[in-house]
C-alpha positions as CSV (number, residue, x, y, z in Angstrom):
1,X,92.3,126.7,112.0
2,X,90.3,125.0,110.0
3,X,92.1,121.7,109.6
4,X,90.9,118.3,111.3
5,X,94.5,117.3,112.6
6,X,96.1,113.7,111.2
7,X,93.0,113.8,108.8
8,X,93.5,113.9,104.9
9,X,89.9,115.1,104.2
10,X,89.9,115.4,100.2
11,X,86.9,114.0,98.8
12,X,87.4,115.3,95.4
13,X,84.6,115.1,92.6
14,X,86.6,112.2,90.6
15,X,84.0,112.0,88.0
16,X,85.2,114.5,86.4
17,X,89.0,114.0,86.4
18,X,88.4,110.7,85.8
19,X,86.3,111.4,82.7
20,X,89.8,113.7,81.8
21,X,92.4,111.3,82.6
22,X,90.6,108.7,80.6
23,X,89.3,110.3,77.8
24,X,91.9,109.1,74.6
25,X,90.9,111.8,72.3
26,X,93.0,114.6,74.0
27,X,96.3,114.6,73.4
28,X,98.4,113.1,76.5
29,X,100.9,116.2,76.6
30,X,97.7,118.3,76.7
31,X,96.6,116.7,79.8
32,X,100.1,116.6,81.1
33,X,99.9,120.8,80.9
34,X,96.7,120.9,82.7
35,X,97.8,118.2,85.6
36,X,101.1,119.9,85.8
37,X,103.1,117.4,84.6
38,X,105.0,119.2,82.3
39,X,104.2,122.9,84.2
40,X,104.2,124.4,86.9
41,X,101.4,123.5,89.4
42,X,100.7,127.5,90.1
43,X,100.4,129.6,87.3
44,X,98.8,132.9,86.5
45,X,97.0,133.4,83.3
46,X,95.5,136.2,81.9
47,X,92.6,135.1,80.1
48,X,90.2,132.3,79.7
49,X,87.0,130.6,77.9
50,X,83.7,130.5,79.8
51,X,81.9,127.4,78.1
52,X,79.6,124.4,79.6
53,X,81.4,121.3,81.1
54,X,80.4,119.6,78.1
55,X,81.5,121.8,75.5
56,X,85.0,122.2,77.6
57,X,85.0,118.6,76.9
58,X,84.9,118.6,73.3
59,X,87.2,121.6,72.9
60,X,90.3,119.9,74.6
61,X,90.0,117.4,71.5
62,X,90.9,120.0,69.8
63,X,93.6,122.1,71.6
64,X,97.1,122.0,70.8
65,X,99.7,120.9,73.5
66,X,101.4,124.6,72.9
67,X,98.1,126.3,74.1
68,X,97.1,123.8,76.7
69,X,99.9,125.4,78.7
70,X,97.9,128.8,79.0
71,X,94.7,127.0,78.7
72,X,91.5,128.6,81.1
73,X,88.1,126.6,80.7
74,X,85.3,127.6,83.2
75,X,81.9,126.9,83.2
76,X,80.4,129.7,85.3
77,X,80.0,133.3,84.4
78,X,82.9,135.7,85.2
79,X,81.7,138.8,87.6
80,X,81.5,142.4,85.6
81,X,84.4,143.7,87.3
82,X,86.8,141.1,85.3
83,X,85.2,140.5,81.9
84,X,88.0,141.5,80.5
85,X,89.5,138.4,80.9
86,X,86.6,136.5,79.3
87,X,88.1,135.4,75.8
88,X,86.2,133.9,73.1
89,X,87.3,129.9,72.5
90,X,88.5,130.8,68.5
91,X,91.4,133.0,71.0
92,X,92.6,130.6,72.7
93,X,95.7,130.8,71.6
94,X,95.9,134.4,72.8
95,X,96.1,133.6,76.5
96,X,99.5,133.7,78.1
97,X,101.0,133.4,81.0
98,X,101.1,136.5,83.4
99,X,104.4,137.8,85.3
100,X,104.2,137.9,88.7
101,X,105.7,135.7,91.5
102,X,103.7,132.9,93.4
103,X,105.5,132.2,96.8
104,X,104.4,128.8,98.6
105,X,104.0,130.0,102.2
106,X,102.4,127.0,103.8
107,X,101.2,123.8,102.4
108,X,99.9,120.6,103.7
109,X,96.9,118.3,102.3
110,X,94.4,120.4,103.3
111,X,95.6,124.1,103.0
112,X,98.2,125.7,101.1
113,X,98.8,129.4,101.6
114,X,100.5,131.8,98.8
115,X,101.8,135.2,98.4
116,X,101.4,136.4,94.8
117,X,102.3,139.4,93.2
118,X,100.6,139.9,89.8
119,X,101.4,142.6,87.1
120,X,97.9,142.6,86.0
121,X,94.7,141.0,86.7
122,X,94.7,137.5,86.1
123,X,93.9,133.5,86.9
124,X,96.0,132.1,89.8
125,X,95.8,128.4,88.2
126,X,96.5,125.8,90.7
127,X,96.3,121.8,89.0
128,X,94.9,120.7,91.8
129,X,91.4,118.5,91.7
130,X,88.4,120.5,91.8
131,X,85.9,119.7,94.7
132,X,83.1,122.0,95.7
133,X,84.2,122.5,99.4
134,X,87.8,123.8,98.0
135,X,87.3,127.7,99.6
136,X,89.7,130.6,98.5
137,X,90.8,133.5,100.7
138,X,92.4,136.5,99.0
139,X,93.7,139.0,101.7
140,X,91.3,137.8,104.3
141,X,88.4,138.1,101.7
142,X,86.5,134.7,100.4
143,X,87.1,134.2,96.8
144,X,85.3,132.1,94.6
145,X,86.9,128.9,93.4
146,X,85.9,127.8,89.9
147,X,86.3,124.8,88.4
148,X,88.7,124.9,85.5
149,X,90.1,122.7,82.4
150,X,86.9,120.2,83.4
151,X,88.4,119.0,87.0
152,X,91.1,121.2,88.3
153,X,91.1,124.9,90.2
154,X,91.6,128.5,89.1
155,X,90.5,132.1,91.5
156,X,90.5,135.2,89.9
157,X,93.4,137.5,91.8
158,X,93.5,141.4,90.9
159,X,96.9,143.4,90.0
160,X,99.6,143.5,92.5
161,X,100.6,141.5,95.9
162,X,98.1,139.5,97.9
163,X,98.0,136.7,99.8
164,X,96.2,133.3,99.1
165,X,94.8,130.6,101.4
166,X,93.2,127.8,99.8
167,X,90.8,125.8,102.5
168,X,89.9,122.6,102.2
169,X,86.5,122.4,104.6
170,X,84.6,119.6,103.9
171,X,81.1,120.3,106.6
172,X,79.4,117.0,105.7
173,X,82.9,115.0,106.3
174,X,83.2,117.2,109.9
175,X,79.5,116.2,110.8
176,X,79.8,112.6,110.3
177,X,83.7,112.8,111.7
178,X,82.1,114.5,114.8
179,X,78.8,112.3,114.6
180,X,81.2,109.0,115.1
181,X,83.3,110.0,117.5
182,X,79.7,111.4,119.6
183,X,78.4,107.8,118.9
184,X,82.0,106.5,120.7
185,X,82.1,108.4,123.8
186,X,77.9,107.7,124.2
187,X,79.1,104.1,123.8
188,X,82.0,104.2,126.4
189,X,79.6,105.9,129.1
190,X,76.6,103.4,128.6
191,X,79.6,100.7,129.4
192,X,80.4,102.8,132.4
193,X,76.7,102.4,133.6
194,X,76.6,99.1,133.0
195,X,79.1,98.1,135.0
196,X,78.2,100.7,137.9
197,X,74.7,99.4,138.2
């Protein structure tokens, strides 16, 4: 496993949603679509716009609350094998959502494992704060996790039934975890020797 037990380790990269949440020009029921508010938390989608962080910024001025609900920003490159799901940002409005089931399996703070069955390739959504140690596990298989609508979460999942495990594994958070509770138990045996000697 890789949870730390009793331990909520989400550090998330609040910059960013914070930059969202605060930001007046985009419409509020646009920003309740991408926190899930208003949607589902788990979606598929079958398209989305590769643009730079700050060009995602000022295209969700722009968006309309209808489209905001199939909405995919990313700001890294999709792989060959999928650019068919790379639309241009003048198609937004062309992006729908997929049919396919998303089964919640598991869930706690810092896992959540899915079974989802997709009738095409497609985004598996999930309005869940973006933070670089986030890892995705499709059928066994690391995933990558890309940041989506400026500070939530979207993986890429191929046609048909697969199962999902999102990770959260923070390794800095586990080394200084580890690094304190080391610094404890040198602290208890130097008491020890004190009071042997």
């Amino acid at each position: 496993s890789q949870r730390i037990p009793g331990v909520t380790t989400h550090f998330y990269e609040m910059k960013d949603y914070f930059r969202f949440v605060e930001d007046d020009q985009i419409d509020v029921s646009v920003k309740k679509a991408f926190m899930a508010v208003s949607q589902p938390r788990l979606k598929l989608i079958n398209a989305g716009v590769v643009l730079p962080v700050n060009e995602q910024a000022l295209e969700l001025h722009k968006i309309s609350p209808p489209d905001a609900n199939c909405a995919i920003f990313i700001d890294q490159e999709l792989p060959e094998q999928v650019q068919k799901l790379k639309i241009r940002v003048e198609d937004i409005n062309q992006a729908r959502i997929v049919e396919g089931q998303i089964k919640v399996i598991d869930f706690d703070a810092n896992c959540l494992l899915l079974e989802v069955d997709a009738t095409e390739d497609s985004f598996l959504y999930y309005s869940d704060e973006f933070d670089k140690d986030w890892r995705v596990f499709i059928d066994g298989k690391e995933s990558k996790v890309y940041r989506t609508n400026l500070a939530f979460k979207s993986v890429i999942v191929e046609k048909g039934r697969h199962q999902v495990r999102w990770i959260y594994d923070p390794v800095l958070y586990k080394i200084t975890l580890y690094c304190y509770f080391a610094g404890i138990l040198l602290a208890f045996i130097a008491s020890i020797y004190l009071v042997i000697k």
